[in-house]
N, C-alpha and C positions, 0 to 999 in steps of 0.2 A: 495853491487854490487855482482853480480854472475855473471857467465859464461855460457852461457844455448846454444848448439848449435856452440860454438867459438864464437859464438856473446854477448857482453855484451851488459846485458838489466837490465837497472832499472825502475819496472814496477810500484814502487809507490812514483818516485822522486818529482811529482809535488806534492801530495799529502804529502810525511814526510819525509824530505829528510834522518835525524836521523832511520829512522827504520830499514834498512838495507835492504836487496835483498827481500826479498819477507815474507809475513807476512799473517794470517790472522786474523780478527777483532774477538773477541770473548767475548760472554760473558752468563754465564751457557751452555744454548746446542743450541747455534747460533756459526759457524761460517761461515765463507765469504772470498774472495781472490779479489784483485784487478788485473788484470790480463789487461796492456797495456790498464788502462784506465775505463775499464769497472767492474764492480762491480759484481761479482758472488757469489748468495748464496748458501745455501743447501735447504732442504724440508723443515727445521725446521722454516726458514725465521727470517727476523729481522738481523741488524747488529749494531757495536759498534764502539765506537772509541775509543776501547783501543784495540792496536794490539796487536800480537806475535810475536816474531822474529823466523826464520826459516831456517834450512840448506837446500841449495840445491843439491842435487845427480841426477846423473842419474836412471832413474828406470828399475832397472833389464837390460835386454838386448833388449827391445823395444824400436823402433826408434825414437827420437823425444822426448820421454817420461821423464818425470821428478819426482822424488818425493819430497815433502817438508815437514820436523819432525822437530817438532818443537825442538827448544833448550831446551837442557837438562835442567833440575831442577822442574818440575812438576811431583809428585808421584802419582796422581789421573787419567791427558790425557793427549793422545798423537794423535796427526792427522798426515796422512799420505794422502799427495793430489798430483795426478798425475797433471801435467803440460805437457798437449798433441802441441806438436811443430809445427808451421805453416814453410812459406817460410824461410829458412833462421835459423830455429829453433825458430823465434817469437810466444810464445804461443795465442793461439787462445783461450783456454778456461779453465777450471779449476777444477777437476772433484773433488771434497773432501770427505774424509772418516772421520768420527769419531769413534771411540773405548774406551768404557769406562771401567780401570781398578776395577772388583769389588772388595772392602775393608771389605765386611762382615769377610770372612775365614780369614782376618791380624786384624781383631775387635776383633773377638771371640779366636784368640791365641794368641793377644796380652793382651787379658781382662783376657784370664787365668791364661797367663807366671805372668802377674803384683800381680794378686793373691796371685800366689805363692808367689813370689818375696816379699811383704808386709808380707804375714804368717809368713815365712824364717826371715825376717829380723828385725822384730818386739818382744818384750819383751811379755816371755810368760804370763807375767800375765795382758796384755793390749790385748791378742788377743780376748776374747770375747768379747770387747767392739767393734768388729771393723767389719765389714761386714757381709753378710746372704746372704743364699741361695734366690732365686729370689721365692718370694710368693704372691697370691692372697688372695685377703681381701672378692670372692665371688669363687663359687664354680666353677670349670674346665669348664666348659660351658658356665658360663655365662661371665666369664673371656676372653674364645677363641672370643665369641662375642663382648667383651667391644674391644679386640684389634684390629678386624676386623676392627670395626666402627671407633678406635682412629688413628689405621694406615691408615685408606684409607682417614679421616681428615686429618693429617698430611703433607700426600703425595700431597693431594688437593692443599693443602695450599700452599705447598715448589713451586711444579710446578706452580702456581698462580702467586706468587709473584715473580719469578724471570723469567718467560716467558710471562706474561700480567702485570707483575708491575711498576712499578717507573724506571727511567733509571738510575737515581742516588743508587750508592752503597750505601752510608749510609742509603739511605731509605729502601734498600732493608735489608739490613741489620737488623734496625729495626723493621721490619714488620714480618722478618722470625724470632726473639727472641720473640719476643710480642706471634707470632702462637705458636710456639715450647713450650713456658714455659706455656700456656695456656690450652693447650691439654696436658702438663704432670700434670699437676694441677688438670684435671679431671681424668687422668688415674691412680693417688695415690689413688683415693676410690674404683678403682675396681683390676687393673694387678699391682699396684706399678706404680711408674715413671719410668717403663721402655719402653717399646715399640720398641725396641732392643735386639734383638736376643743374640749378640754377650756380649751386658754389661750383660744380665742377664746370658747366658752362664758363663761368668768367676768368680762369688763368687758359685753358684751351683755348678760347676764343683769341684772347690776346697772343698767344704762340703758335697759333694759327693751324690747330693740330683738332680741329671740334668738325672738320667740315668732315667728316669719315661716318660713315653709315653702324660701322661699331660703335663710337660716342652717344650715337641716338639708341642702337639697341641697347646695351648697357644702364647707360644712362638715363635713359629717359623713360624708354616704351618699357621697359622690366621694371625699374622704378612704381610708373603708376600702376604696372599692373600686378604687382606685390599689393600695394595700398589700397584697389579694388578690391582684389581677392581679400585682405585682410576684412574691410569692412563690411560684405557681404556674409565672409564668416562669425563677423561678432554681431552683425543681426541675424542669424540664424540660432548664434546661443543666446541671446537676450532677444528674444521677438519681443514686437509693439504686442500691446492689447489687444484681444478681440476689437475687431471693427463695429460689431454691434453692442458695446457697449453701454447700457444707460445707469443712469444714475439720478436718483428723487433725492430732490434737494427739499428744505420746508420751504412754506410759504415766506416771499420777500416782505421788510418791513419798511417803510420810509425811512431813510437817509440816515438821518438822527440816531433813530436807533438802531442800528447795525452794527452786528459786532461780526469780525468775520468765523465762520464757521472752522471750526478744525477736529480732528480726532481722524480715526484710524476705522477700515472696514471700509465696506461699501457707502457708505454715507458719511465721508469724508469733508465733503462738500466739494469736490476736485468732479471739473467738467474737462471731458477730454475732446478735443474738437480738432479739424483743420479749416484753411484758408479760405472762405468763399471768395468769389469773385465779386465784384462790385454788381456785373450784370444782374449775380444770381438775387441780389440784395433790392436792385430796382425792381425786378419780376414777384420777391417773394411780396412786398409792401410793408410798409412799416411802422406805422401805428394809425390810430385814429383818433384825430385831435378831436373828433364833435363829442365820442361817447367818453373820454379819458381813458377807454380801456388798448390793452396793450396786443396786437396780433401779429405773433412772431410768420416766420416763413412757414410754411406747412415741410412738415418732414416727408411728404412727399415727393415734392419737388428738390427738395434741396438734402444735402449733408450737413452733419455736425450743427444743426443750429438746437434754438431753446422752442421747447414750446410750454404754455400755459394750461393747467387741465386742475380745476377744482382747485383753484389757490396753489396748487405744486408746480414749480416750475421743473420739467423734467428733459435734459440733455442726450437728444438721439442720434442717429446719425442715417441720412434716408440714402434712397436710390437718386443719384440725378435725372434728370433730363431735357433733351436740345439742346444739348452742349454746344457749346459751337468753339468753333477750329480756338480763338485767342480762350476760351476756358477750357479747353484739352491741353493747354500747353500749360495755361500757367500751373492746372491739377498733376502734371508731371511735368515742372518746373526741374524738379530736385535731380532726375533722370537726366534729364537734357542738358542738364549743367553738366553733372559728372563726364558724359560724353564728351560735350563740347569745347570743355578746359582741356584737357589735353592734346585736344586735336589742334586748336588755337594756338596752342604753347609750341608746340613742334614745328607748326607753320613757323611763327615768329623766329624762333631759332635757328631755322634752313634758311628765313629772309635775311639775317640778320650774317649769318656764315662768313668767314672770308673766303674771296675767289681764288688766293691763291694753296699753292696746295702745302702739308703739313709740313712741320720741323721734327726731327728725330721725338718721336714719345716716347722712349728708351735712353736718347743722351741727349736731353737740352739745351744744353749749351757744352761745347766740344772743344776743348782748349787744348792742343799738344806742340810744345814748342813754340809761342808765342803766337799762338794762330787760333782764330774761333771760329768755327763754324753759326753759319746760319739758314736759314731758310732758303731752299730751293725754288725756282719756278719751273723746273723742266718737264713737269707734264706729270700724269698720274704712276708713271712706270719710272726709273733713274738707272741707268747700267754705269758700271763703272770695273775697268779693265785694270787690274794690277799686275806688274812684272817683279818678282822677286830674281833680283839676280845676286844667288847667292854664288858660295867658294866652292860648294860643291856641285852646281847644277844651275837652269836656269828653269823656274816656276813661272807659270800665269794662273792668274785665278779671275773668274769675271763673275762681280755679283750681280742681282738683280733688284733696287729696292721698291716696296713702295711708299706713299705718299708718308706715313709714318716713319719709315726707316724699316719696317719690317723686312725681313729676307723673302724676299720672292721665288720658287723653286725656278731653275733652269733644268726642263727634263723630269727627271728622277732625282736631278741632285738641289740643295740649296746652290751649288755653285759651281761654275765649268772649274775644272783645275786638270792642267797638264805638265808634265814637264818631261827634262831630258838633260843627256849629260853631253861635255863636260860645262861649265858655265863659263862667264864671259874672261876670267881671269886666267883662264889659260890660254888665252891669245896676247900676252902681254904687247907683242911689238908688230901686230895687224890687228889692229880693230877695226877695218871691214870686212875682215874674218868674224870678229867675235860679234858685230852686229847680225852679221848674215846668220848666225846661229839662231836667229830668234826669229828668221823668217817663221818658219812651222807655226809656234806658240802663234805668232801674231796672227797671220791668216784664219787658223780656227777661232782663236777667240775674239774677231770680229765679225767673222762669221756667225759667231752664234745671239750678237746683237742685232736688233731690227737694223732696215739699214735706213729707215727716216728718223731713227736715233741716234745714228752715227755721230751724225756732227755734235750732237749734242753731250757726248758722253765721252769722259774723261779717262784716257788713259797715262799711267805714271806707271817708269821704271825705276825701281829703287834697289840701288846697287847696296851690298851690305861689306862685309867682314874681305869676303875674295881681293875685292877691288882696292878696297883700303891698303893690304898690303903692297900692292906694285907701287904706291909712289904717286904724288901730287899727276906729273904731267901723262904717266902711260894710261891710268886712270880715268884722265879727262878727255884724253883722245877716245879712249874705246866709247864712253860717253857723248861723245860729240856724233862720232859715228850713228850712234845708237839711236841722238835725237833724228839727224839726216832720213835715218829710212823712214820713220813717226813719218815724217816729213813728205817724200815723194812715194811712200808704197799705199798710205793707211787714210781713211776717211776720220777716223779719230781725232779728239778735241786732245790738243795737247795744253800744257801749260810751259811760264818762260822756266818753272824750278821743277819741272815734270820728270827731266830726268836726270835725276841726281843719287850720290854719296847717301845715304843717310850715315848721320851719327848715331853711335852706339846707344846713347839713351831714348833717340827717338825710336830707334828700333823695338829698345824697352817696351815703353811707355804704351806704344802701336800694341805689341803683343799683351801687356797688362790689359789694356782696353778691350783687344779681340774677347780675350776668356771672361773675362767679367759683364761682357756685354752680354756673350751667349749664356751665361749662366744667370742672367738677369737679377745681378750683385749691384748695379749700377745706382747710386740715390739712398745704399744703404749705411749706415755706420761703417767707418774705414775695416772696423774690427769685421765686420761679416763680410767682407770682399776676402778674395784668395789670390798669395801670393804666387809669381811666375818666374820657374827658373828655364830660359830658353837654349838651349847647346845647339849654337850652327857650329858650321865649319871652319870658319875663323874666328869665333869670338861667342862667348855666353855673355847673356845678358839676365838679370837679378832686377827684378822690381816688386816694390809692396808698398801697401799704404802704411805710413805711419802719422802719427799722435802731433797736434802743432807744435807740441812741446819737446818731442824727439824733433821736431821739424826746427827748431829755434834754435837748437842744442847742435845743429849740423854744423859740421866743420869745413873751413873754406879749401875746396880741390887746392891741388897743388898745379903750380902754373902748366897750363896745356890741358887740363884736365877737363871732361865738364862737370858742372855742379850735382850733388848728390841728390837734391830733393827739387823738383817740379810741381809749382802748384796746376792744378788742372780741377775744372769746373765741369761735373756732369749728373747730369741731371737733378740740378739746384742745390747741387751739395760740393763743399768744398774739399778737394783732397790735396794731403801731399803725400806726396808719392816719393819713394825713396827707388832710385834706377840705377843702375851702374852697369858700364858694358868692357868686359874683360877683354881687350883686343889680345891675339894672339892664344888664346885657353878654348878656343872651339875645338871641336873634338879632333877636327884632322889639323888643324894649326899646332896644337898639343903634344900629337904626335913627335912634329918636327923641336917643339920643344924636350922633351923628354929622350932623344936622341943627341940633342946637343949638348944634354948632362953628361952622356958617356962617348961624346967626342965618335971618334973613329973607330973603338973598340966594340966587342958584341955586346950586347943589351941582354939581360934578364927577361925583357918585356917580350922580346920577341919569342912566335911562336918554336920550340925546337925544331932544325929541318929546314931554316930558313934561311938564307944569305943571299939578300941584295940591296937594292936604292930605294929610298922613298924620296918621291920628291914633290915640294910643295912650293907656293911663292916664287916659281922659276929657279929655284936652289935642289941638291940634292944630297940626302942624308943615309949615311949607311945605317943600313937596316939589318943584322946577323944575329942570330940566338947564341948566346952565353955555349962554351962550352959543358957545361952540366947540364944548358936546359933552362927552359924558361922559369920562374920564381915569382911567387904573389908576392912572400917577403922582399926581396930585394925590388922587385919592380915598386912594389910602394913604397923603399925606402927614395927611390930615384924621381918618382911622379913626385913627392913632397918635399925635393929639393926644387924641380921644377916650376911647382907653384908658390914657390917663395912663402910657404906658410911659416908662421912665426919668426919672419926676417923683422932686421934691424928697420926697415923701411917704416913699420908701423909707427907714426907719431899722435896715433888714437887712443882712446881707451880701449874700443874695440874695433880689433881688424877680420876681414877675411883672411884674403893672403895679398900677396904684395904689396902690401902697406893700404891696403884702401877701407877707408871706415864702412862697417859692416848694417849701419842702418840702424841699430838699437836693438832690433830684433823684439817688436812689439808683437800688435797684436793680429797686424795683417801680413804676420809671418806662420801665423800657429797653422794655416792651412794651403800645401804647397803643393803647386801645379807644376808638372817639370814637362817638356815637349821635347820635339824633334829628334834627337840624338838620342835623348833619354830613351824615348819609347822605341825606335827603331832597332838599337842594340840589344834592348830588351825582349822584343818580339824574337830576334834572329838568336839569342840566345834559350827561348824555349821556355822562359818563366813567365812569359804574355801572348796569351790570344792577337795574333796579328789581327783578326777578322777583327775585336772588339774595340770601338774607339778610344775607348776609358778602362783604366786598368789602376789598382791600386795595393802597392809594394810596398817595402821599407828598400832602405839601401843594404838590409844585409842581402837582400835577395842578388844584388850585384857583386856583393861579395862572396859568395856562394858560386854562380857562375864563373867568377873569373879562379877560382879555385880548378876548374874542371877544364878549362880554356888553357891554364897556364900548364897544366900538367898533361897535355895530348902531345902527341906528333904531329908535324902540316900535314902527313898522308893520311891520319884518322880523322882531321879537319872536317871534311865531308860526310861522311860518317854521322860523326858525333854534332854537327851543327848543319844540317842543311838545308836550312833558311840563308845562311851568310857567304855573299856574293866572294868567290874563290880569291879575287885581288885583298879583301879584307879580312882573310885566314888568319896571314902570319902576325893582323895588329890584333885580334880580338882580345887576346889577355892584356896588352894594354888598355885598350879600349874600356873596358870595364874594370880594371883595377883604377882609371883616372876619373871615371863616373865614379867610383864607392870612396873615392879620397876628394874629389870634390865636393860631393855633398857632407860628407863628416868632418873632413880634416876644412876642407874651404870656406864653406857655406853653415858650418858648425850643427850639420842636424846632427841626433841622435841616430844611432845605427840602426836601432828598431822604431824609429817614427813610422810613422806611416805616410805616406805620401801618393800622388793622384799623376800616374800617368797617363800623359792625353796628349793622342794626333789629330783627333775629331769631340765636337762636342753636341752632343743630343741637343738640338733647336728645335723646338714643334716634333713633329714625326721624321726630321733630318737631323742630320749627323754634318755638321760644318768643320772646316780643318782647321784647327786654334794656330791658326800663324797670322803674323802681325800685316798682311795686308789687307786685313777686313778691317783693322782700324783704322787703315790708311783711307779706304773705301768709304766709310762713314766719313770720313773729314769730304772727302772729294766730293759726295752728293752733296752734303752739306752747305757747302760753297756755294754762295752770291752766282 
């Protein structure tokens, strides 16, 4: 019961007597007032039968006038409805506002603080396993598009289903889980399951990857404006009423007897109105105490009010006028909100930004060989200079990134890359010889960094398989060498391990990471990442993801050895990684092995025609064609002495070849990338497009080749292969008989697998070279 006027009035006692003084029915963006009987809605139309309960006050200092807010406990709305007073203070009619509190700006600070809050409170060695910056699985456009179309679905739907759907709550209920997880379902293949501003704002923010103008196109600005367009569209298929609307209700009875009005048709009893303003309420006047009778606003003057005409109260809706500036706003209230929330909300978020610049949004957290990358501050650009100094040649590659980690183009290319022969291993006993070989490399590839980035930007040489072989101390001299010129020639940021050995499995691991990076496998199930089989010159190297349970099941290396499985942390997902690095099985190391099988005598493998030295490792190996001529058969019976397959060594279940357990061979086997050696012998053999970066074989295609290789003479060499540089004539039937017995007899593919040859890998509209110094690159920006 309320007090309205000194008169009490309970205006929905016939109707529920429990509900209290005045109420109205609501449910999503419907509500309604009963008001002495009669049924009043908004624009939005429709009503429910589950009320609200409501305080009544006076409103403000206008006479007659009433407001009703609802009872406290709702954090989302609140309505405020004037209750305009008849004879006696009996209201006549019921004019209602809604206001809806936006939650985006308490989303997006609450998705941040909890962030935090999780970082903070969690065990540091569980925090890479646990959240990421908010990323797309397609590029910045086509992403701002997927969320256009996901958001303005969504919105579709929401509005659908709880303004044209089911009355029943549980259906609706229903219907909007069924929409909701359906459309995140499709938005995981292009923006993530996000479609939320404020959820993808709070792991970004804390990994410090949101301050980027893509985050806000994406995220934000596409975002709302899917959500406009959606609701824009769904009042064009459900338009409001006619604006001039009326409707003759019967004449009102005292209090007492009022029952409220219902049925269907125009005479419903359903008044459809909007918000006056308080002003328009003092101007219209509001009753007159002397005669008792009751004199609404003139429909004149005003909209949406009641007027009185022969006992029928009848609901119009007039022309305004003398609006003034605070009644033109509050009358496009609903307008100026929609604008100004999201403009507010971007504001706050750019305030809110961190200043320093992003963490990989592709590898989150970057763990290889007991090392993690972190968060950069070197400025919006990062270069980083890599030296591969491989057995066969010495490479630089210099990338470009930015504040993401994304590849930045240098030129035409993602990346400078040069190189030259011979590399540093063939200076065994002057390595200020084998340093000065890398004058060239070095001067262009610093060259082509700014040079007030110089100091800033990290250069590492990383010696591989060549180096390995000469021995602890000839090794560390050519290296020492190598630092010295860094030293007095170069403006380059060196590091104290900048120029070192790598071990074979880092090697791995670098090149697992390049291809999976560019192929943006990175955060996925171990099973949808792709296996890498890399063939340098001294040593191949075998990594894939395997299962934690193939990972438990590893067997401990044998002394000297390193460990089979490496856990590594990227992009919030944990992997382990099975690596193994064959020293001595590179393609030209191989050689010298498969010559040591037949001693001093002539070799099967060699091409017919040929009699001389091959030498590798500072050693020299006779090199002479069989006298019948070269043979696939016997050459592969001699490569698979060579690689010790099915030697006593094996003390696994399953082995490669010389005794080393083969990894389980799950599910981040079933698709295999093989590089370097693979594809270059294959190009120069004629079964791969050199121009094309990606090419896809089986290994009978190397068996095939080496059939045609092994049975030529050296003089039709040229001829018959004239891609293949004249020194590497007389190994080519090697050469490709030890590719087709590696990967079937070693590596256990099937002969007719198929598998993916790759020297370059499509990034954006570039083509990147999958060799393992772009994962070395990423760790280097990465770095404190």
């Amino acid at each position: 019961m309320a007090s309205w006027g000194g008169e009490v009035y309970s205006p929905v006692k016939e109707k529920s007597p429990s509900m209290g003084s005045g109420h109205f029915p609501k449910e999503g963006f419907v509500q309604s007032a009963y008001v002495n009987g009669i049924e009043v809605v908004d624009d939005f139309g429709g009503t429910s039968s589950r009320p609200e309960i409501f305080t009544i006050t006076p409103y403000s200092s206008t006479p007659n006038c009433y407001k009703a807010i609802k009872k406290p406990g709702s954090s989302e709305i609140w309505y405020d409805a004037i209750f305009y007073g008849g004879p006696g203070g009996t209201p006549r009619t019921t004019i209602g506002r809604r206001e809806e509190r936006s939650g985006e700006a308490t989303q997006a600070l609450g998705a941040a603080g909890g962030a935090i809050t999780i970082m903070e409170m969690i065990p540091e060695k569980y925090k890479t396993m646990i959240g990421g910056a908010a990323v797309w699985k397609v590029d910045a456009h086509n992403g701002a598009i997927a969320e256009v179309i996901l958001s303005f679905c969504i919105t579709f739907l929401v509005l659908l289903i709880i303004l044209r759907g089911p009355r029943k709550m549980l259906a609706k209920t229903f219907l909007l889980a069924i929409a909701t997880v359906s459309v995140f379902m499709v938005g995981s293949n292009f923006t993530r399951p996000f479609m939320n501003p404020a959820l993808a704002f709070g792991w970004s923010y804390i990994h410090k990857s949101h301050n980027t103008w893509k985050h806000f196109y994406v995220y934000w600005i596409s975002s709302y404006t899917g959500a406009i367009l959606s609701a824009m569209f769904f009042r064009l298929l459900f338009p409001l009423p006619p604006p001039n609307h009326i409707v003759d209700l019967e004449p009102l009875q005292d209090p007492p007897q009022t029952t409220a009005s219902s049925g269907t048709g125009n005479g419903n009893g359903k008044i459809r109105y909007r918000s006056p303003s308080s002003t328009e309420l003092l101007e219209s006047g509001t009753a007159n105490a002397s005669s008792g009778q009751y004199s609404p606003p003139s429909s004149d003057s005003h909209q949406g009010l009641l007027s009185v005409d022969g006992g029928k109260m009848t609901a119009k809706r007039g022309i305004g006028r003398h609006e003034s500036i605070a009644d033109k706003i509050q009358r496009h209230r609903g307008i100026l909100l929609l604008i100004s929330v999201p403009i507010v909300l971007i504001g706050l978020v750019l305030v809110l930004m961190p200043g320093r610049s992003g963490s990989d949004a592709v590898v989150e957290e970057y763990t290889v060989h007991n090392r993690k990358g972190g968060p950069n501050s070197r400025g919006p650009k990062n270069y980083a200079v890599i030296f591969d100094a491989g057995s066969s040649g010495s490479r630089v590659h210099v990338y470009c990134f930015d504040q993401n980690l994304d590849l930045l183009p240098l030129g035409n290319e993602l990346e400078l890359f040069l190189q030259l022969k011979p590399g540093l291993s063939a200076y065994p006993t002057d390595p200020r010889q084998a340093a000065n070989s890398l004058v060239s490399l070095l001067d262009k590839a610093e060259a082509s960094v700014p040079r007030e980035l110089r100091p800033k930007t990290l250069v590492r040489v990383g010696a591989t398989a060549g180096l390995r072989t000469l021995g602890h101390e000839a090794s560390e001299n050519i290296l020492q060498a190598v630092r010295e010129l860094l030293r007095d020639r170069s403006m380059l940021k060196t590091e104290a391990n900048g120029v070192t050995v790598l071990d074979g499995t880092q090697e791995g691991s670098y090149q697992w990471v390049t291809i999976n990076y560019l192929l943006r496998n990175l955060g996925k199930p171990y099973s949808d990442t792709v296996g890498v089989v890399d063939l340098g010159g001294g040593s191949v190297q075998m990594a894939y993801a395997i299962s934690e349970e193939d990972a438990a099941n590893a067997p401990k290396p044998l002394e000297g050895e390193d460990t089979y499985v490496r856990e590594m942390y990227l992009k919030g997902r944990k992997y382990f990684l099975y690596v193994h690095s064959y020293l001595h099985y590179g393609l030209l190391a191989a050689r010298a092995e498969i010559l040591k099988v037949s001693e001093d005598s002539n070799n099967p493998c060699i091409v017919t025609g040929y009699d001389g030295t091959y030498k590798y490792g500072g050693k020299g190996f006779k090199a002479a064609a069989s006298q019948p001529g070269a043979s696939l058969d016997e050459c592969r019976r001699i490569t698979l002495n060579a690689l010790k397959v099915n030697d006593t060594l094996c003390t696994h279940m399953k082995c490669t070849f010389g005794g080393v357990w083969n990894g389980g061979r799950g599910g981040g086997q079933k698709n295999m990338f093989v590089a370097s050696f693979f594809f270059d012998r294959a190009a120069e053999a004629g079964f791969v497009d050199p121009e094309k970066p990606v090419a896809t074989v089986r290994p009978l295609d190397f068996e095939k080749a080496a059939k045609k290789a092994c049975s030529m003479k050296l003089e039709e060499g040229k001829s018959k292969f004239p891609r293949v540089e004249e020194e590497n004539l007389p190994y080519l039937c090697m050469d490709l008989v030890y590719q087709f017995t590696l990967l079937t007899d070693g590596f256990g593919l099937e002969a007719s697998q198929t598998i993916t040859l790759v020297k370059k890998v499509k990034y954006g509209e570039h083509a990147v070279e999958a060799a393992w110094p772009l994962g070395s690159a990423i760790e280097a920006v990465s770095s404190p």
